[in-house]
C-alpha positions as CSV (number, residue, x, y, z in Angstrom):
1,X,101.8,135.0,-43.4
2,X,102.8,138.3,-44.6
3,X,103.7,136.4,-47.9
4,X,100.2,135.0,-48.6
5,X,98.6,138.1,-47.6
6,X,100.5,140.0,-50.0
7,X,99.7,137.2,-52.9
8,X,95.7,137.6,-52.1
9,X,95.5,141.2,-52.2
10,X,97.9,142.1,-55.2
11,X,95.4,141.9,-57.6
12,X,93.4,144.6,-56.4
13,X,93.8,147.4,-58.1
14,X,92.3,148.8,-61.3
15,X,94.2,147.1,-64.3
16,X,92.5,146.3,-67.4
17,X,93.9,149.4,-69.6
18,X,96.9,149.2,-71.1
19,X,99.9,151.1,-69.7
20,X,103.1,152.2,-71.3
21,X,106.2,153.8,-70.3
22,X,106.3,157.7,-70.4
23,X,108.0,159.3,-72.8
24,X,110.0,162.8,-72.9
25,X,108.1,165.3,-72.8
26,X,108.4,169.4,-73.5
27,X,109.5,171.4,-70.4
28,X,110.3,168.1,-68.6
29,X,113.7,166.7,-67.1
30,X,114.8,163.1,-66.9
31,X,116.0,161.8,-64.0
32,X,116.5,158.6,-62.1
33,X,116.8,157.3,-58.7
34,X,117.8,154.4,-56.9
35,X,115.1,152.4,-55.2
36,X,115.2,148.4,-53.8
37,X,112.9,145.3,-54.7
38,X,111.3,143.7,-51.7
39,X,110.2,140.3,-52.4
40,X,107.1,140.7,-49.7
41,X,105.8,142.9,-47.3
42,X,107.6,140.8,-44.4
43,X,110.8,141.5,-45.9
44,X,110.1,145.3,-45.9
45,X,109.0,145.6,-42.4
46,X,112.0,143.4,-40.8
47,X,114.2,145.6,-42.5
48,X,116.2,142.7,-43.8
49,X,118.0,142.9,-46.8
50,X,116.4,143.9,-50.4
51,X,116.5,141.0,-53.0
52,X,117.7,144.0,-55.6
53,X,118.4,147.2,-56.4
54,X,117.1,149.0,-59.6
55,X,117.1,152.4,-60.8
56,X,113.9,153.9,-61.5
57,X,113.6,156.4,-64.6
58,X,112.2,159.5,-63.8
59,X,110.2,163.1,-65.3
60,X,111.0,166.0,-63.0
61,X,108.5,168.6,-63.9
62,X,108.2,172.8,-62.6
63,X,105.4,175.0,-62.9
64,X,106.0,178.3,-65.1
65,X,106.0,180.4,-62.5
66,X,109.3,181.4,-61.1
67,X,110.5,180.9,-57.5
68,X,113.3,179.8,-55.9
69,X,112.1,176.5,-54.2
70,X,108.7,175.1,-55.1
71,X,106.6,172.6,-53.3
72,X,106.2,168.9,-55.3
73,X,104.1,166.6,-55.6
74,X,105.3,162.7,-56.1
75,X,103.1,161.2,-58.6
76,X,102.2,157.1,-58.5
77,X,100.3,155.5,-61.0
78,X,97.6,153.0,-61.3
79,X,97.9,149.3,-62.2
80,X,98.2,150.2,-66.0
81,X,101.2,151.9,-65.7
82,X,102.4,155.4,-66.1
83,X,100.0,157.2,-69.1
84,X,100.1,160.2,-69.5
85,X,96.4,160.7,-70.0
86,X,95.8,159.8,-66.4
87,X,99.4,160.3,-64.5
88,X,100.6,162.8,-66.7
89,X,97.5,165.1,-66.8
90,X,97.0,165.0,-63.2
91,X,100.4,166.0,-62.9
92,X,100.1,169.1,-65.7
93,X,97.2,170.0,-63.4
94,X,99.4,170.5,-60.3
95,X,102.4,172.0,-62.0
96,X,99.5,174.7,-63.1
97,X,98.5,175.3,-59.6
98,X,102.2,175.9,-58.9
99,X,103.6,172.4,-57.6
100,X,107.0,170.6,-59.0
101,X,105.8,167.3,-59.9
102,X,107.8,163.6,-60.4
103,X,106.5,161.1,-62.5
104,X,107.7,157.3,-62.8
105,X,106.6,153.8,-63.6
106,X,107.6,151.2,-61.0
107,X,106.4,148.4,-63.0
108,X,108.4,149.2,-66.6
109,X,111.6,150.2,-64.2
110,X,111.9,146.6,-63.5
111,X,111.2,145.3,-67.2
112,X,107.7,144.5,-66.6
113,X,103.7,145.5,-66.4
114,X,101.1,145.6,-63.5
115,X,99.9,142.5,-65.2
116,X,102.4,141.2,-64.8
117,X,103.0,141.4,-61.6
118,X,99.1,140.7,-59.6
119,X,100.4,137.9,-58.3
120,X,103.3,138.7,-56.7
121,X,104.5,139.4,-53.0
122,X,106.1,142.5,-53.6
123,X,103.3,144.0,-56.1
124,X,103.0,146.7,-53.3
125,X,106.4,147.0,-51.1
126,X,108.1,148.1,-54.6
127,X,105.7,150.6,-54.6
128,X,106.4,152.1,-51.2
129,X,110.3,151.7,-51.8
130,X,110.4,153.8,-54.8
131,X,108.2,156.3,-53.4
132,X,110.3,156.5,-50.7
133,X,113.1,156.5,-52.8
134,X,111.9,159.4,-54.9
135,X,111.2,161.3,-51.8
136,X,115.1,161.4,-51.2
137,X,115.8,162.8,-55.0
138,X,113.1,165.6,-54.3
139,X,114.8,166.5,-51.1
140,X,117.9,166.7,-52.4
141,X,117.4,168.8,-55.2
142,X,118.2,172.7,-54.0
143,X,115.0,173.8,-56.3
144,X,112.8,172.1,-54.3
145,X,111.7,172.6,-50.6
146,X,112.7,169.4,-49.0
147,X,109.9,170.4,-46.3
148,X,107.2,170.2,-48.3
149,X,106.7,167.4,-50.4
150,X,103.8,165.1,-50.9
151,X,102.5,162.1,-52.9
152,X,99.8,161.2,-54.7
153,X,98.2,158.0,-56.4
154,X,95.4,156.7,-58.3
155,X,94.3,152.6,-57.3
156,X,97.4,151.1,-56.7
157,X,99.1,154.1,-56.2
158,X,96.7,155.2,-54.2
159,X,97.1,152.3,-51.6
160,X,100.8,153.1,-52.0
161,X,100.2,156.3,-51.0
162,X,98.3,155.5,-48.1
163,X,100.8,153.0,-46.8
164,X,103.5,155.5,-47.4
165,X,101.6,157.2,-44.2
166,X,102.4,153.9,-41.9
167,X,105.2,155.0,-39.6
168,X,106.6,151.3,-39.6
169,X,107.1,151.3,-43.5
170,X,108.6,154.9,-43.6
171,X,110.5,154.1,-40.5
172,X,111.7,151.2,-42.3
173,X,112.4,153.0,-45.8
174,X,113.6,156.1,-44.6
175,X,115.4,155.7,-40.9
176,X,115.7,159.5,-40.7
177,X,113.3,162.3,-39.8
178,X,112.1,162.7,-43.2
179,X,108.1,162.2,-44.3
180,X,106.1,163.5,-46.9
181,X,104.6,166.4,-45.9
182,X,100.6,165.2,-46.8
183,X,99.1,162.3,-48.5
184,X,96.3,162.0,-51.6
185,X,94.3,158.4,-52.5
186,X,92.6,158.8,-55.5
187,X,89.9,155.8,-55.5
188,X,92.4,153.2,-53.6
189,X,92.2,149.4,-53.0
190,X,91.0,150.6,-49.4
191,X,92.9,147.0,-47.9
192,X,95.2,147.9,-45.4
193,X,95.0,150.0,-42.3
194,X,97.6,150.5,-39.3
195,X,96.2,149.1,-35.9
196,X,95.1,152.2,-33.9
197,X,98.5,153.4,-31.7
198,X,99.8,156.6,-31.1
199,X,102.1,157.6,-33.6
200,X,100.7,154.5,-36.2
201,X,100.7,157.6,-38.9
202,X,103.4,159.6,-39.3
203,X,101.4,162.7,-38.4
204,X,100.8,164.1,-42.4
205,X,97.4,164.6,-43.2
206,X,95.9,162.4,-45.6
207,X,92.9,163.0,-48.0
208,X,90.9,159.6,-49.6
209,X,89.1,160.7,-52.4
210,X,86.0,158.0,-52.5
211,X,83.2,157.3,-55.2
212,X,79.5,156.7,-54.2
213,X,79.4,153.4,-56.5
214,X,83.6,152.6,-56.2
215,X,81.8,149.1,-55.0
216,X,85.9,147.5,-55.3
217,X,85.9,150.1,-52.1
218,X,82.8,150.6,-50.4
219,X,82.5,153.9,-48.3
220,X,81.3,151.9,-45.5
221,X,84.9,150.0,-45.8
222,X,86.7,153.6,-44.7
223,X,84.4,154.5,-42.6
224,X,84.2,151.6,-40.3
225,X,88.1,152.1,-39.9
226,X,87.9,155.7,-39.0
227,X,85.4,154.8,-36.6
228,X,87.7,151.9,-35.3
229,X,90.3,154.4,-34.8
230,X,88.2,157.2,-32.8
231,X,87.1,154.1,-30.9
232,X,90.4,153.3,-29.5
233,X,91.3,156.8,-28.8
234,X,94.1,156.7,-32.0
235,X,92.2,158.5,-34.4
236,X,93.8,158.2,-38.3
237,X,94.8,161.5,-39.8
238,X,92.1,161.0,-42.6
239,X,89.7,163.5,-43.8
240,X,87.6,161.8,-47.3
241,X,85.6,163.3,-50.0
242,X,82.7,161.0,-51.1
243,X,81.6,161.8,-55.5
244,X,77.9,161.2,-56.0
245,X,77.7,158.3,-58.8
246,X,81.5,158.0,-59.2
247,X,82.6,154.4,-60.3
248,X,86.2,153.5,-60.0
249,X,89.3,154.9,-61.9
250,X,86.9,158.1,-62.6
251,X,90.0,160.1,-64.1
252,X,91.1,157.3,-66.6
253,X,89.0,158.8,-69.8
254,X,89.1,155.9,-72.1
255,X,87.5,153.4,-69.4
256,X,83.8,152.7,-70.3
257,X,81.7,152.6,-67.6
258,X,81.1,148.9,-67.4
259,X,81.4,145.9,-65.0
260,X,84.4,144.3,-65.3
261,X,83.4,140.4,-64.3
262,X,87.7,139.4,-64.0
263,X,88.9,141.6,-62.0
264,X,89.4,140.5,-58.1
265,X,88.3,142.5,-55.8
266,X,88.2,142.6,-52.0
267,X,85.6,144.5,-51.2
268,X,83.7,141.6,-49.5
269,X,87.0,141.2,-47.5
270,X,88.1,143.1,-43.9
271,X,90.3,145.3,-43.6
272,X,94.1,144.0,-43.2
273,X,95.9,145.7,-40.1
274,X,99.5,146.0,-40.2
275,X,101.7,146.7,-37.1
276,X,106.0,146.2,-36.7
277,X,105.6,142.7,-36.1
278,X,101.8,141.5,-36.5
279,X,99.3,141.5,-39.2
280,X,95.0,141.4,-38.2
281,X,91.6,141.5,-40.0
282,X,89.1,144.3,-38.7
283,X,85.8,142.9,-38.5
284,X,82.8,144.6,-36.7
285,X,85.0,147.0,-34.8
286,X,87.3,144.5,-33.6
287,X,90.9,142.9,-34.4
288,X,90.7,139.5,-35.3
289,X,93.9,136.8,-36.2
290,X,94.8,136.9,-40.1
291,X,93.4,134.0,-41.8
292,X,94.2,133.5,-45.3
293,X,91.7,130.7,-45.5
294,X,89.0,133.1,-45.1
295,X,90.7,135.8,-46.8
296,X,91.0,134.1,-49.8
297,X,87.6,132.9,-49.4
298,X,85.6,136.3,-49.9
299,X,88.2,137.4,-52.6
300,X,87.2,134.2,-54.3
301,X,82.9,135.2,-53.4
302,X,83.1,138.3,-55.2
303,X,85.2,139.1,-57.7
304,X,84.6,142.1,-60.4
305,X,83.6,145.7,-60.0
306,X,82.6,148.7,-61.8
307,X,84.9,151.5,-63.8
308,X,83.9,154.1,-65.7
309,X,85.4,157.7,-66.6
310,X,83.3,161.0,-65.1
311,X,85.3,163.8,-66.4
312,X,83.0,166.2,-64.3
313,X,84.5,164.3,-61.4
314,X,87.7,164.1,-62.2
315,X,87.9,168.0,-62.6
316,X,86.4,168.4,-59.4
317,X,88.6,165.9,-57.5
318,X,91.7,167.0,-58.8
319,X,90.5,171.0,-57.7
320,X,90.0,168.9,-54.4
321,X,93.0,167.5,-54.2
322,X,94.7,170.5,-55.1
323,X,93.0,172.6,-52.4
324,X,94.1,170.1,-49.7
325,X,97.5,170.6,-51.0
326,X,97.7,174.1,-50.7
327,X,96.5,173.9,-47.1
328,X,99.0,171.3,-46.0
329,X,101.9,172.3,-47.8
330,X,101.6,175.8,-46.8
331,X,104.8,177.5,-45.3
C-alpha cells in the first residue's frame, strides 16, 4: 500500500526547469554526509533495513558576522534540483540575516535528476533521510548550535520539510532526542498529513507559506486539515501565510507564469494520513481507508497547474520566513 501511494504522489512537485548540481562557491565550504536510500515510504517507517547508503555532497555556508555558534538553516530544493538562483539565493538571504546555511542536492548525490526519479517509491523518503542526515553534520559541528537548527524547502522540499515534522519518520531517522528546532514549506505538494494524536508532530513550529492561485495546493486543502486537527482536539503546530495572486514556485525567476498542461498534480486528491503502522485519505473531515483506485483516479482527472515567478512575493516570503525564524530559533 505504502508502495503505490508513494508511486501516485511522486510526481507532484514543481519540475519542469532544469536543475544542476551546485558548484563551489566564494565563502563556502564543501562537506559531505552520509545519508541511506529507502526504496518506499513502508521501508522508512518499519525501520527495516536501507537498500543503500550514499554520501551526499554538501555547501556549508556562515554569515559575515562573527559569533561563536550560529543558528542554521538546512536548505532542500525543489524537483529541479539544487540552483542556485532559487536554493542558493534563498540561502544568501538567510546567511544575511545571520543564519549558517547547508545546501545539497539529493537527486545528483545518487547520479540522477528529479525527473528522473517521479516515479519512484522513494522520490520522498530520500528526501527525509538526507535531511535527517544533514541534521546530524550540523549538530556536530562545534560552530554551530546543535539546539537550534531548522529546515527549509521549496515544492518537493517543501513536503520534505513538512514530513520531517512527523514524529514517526524523525523517530525512525533519528532514534535520539534530536529535532529541528522549526520547520518552513515554501509552496509544498500539501499531500500528506499525520492523523491527529498527541505528539503526531514533534512539537517544532512550522510555517506553510501558501499562494492565492498555487491551484497544485489549494488553500482550502491546508485549511480543511488544520480544521481536522482542532476537531479532534490534536491541533498541528502550523501557522500559514496566504500571497494574494501567487502561482506556484513564486521564487524560481526564470518560470513564466503559464499553465503547465503535463505536470500531475493532486490537488483534486485528499489528503494522505500517515501514522506508525497505517495510512488514510481525509475527506470531509473524516478518515477514510487508502484506496489507490481512487487515488489514482483524481490524479488522472486533473492534471496540470499554474507556475509563475512574483519576485515582489518572493522578497516578501523570504522576509516571512526569516521573521519566523528568528522567533523560533531564539535562545
Amino acid at each position: 500500500m505504502y508502495q503505490m501511494l508513494c508511486v501516485l504522489v511522486a510526481t507532484i512537485a514543481y519540475g519542469t526547469a532544469t536543475g544542476h548540481c551546485q558548484g563551489a562557491q566564494a565563502g563556502m565550504t564543501a562537506v559531505t554526509f552520509q545519508s541511506s536510500t529507502y526504496s518506499d515510504m513502508r521501508q522508512l517507517l518499519a525501520r527495516e533495513a536501507t537498500t543503500g547508503a550514499v554520501t551526499v555532497k554538501a555547501d556549508l555556508g556562515f554569515p559575515e558576522q562573527v559569533r561563536d555558534r550560529y543558528p542554521a538553516v538546512i536548505v532542500v530544493h525543489s524537483m529541479a534540483g539544487y540552483r542556485d538562483a532559487n536554493e542558493g539565493y534563498a540561502a544568501g538571504e538567510l546567511r544575511k540575516a545571520g543564519f549558517a546555511t547547508l545546501t545539497y542536492d539529493s537527486f545528483a548525490a545518487r547520479g540522477t535528476t528529479g525527473a528522473a526519479l517521479q516515479g519512484s517509491s522513494g522520490y520522498l523518503p530520500i528526501g527525509v533521510a538526507d535531511a535527517y542526515a544533514a541534521l546530524r553534520l550540523l549538530s556536530s559541528e562545534p560552530r554551530i548550535d546543535a539546539d537550534h537548527i531548522a529546515i527549509i524547502g521549496f515544492s518537493y522540499g517543501a513536503e520534505v520539510a513538512h514530513l520531517a515534522a512527523f514524529e514517526t519518520l524523525r523517530s525512525a531517522l533519528n532514534p535520539g532526542p534530536s529535532r529541528f528546532a522549526a520547520h518552513v514549506a515554501f509552496y509544498p505538494g500539501g499531500n500528506f498529513g499525520v492523523f491527529a494524536e498527541p505528539g503526531a508532530y514533534t512539537g517544532a513550529p512550522v510555517l506553510m507559506l501558501l499562494g492565492e492561485k498555487d491551484d497544485n495546493l489549494p488553500v482550502t486543502k491546508i485549511e480543511s486539515y488544520l480544521a481536522y486537527a482542532r476537531a479532534a482536539g490534536a491541533p498541528a503546530p502550523i501557522e500559514s501565510v496566504i500571497y494574494p495572486g501567487a502561482y506556484h514556485a513564486w521564487t524560481v525567476p526564470d518560470l513564466t507564469t503559464q499553465f503547465y498542461p503535463n505536470l500531475v498534480s493532486t490537488k483534486k486528491c485528499p489528503l494522505i494520513l500517515l501514522g506508525p503502522k497505517r495510512v488514510a485519505l481525509l475527506i470531509d473531515g473524516e478518515t477514510k481507508p487508502f484506496d489507490p483506485a481512487t487515488f489514482g483516479a483524481c490524479v488522472a482527472a486533473a492534471p496540470g497547474y499554474w507556475m509563475g515567478f512574483d519576485a515582489a512575493v518572493r522578497a516578501q516570503s523570504i522576509t516571512d520566513a526569516v521573521r519566523f525564524l528568528e522567533r523560533s530559533l531564539r535562545p
